[in-house]
N, C-alpha and C positions, 0 to 999 in steps of 0.2 A: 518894621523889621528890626531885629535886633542886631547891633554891629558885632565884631568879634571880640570885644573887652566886655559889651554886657550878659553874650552867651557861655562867653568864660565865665565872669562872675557865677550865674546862673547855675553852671556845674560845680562848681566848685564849692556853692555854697549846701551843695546837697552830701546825703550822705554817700560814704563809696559804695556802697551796692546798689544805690541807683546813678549813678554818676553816668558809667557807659551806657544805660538806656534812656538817660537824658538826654544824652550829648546825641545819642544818633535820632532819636523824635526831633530834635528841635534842629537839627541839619538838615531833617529829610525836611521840616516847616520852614527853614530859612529857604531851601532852591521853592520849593513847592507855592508861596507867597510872596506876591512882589507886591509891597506897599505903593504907592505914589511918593515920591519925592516931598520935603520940605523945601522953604523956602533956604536957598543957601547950600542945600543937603550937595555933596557931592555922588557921583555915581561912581560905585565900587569897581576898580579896575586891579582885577589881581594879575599874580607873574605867573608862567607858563615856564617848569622847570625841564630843560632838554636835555639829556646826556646821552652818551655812546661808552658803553663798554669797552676797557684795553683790550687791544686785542689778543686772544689764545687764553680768557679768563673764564672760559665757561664751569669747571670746577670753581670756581672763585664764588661765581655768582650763586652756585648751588650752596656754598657754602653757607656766605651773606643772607640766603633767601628768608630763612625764619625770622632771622633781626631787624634787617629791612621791613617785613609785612609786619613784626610789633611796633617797632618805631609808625611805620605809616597808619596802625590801629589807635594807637594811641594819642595820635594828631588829628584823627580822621574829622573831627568838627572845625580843620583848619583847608580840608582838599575837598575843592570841587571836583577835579578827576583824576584817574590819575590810573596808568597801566605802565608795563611791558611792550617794547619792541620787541619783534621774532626775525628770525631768517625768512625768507620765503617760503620754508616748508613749513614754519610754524613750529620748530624743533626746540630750535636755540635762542636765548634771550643776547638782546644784541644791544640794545640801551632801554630809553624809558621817557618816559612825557609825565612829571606833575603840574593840575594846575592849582596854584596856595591862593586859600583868600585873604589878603593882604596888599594893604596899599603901598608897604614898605618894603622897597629893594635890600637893605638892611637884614630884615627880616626872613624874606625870601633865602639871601646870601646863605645866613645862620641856619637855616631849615636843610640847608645842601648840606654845611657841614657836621650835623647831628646825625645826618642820615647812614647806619651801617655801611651802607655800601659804597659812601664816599669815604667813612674812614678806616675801609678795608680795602680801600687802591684797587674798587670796581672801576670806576667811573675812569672814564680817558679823559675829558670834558664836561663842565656843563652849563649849558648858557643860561642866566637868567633873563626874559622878557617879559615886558608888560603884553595883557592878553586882552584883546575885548570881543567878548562874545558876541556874536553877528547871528550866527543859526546855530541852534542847538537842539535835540530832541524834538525833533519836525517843527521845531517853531524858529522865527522871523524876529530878531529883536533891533533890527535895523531901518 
């Protein structure tokens, strides 16, 4: 499986009109394929990005929202998942869950602060944590 410095390399060494249908073939190959381990390999434990919305920001977020989704397109071979909280009616966006593949807190941190919507004073909060997948898409990895 390729890590994230040699799926970079990989796009980046192609040309730009195939770049973004590299980048997402070989995302959709990295969840889709789980090699076995080497000896020594460590297991990929990325951060689970949490925020909550200021409160009374809903014009705010509408504003931020095209920025936000090109920032988050343009990373996208970086996010395992990544959506919107709602209200309970499903109306209004309220915060938001990313999770980065990335072993570095560092990294993570910097990806919050690049993010429109952090530096358009959406965000009230956001916590960065380590994340480790247990059950995902009807499967068992525990």
């Amino acid at each position: 499986m390729l890590n994230r410095a040699e799926l970079q390399k990989f796009t980046d060494d192609l040309s730009p009109l195939l770049r973004d249908a590299a980048s997402e073939t070989c995302n959709a190959l990295r969840v889709q394929i789980r090699l076995p381990l080497k000896d020594g390999e460590k297991v990929n434990m990325p951060y689970a990005i949490i925020f909550d919305d200021e409160p009374g920001t809903e014009q705010l977020r509408l504003e931020l929202r095209e920025a936000h989704l090109e920032y988050m397109r343009g990373n996208v071979y970086r996010v395992l998942a990544s959506g919107g909280f709602l209200d309970d009616l499903g109306q209004v966006g309220t915060g938001g869950l990313i999770v980065l593949d990335t072993d570095s807190r560092e990294e993570a941190e910097d990806f919050v602060k690049g993010d429109p919507f952090f530096t358009g004073g959406l965000y009230k909060n956001a916590s960065v944590r380590r994340w480790r997948k247990a059950f995902f898409d009807g499967k068992t990895y525990i």
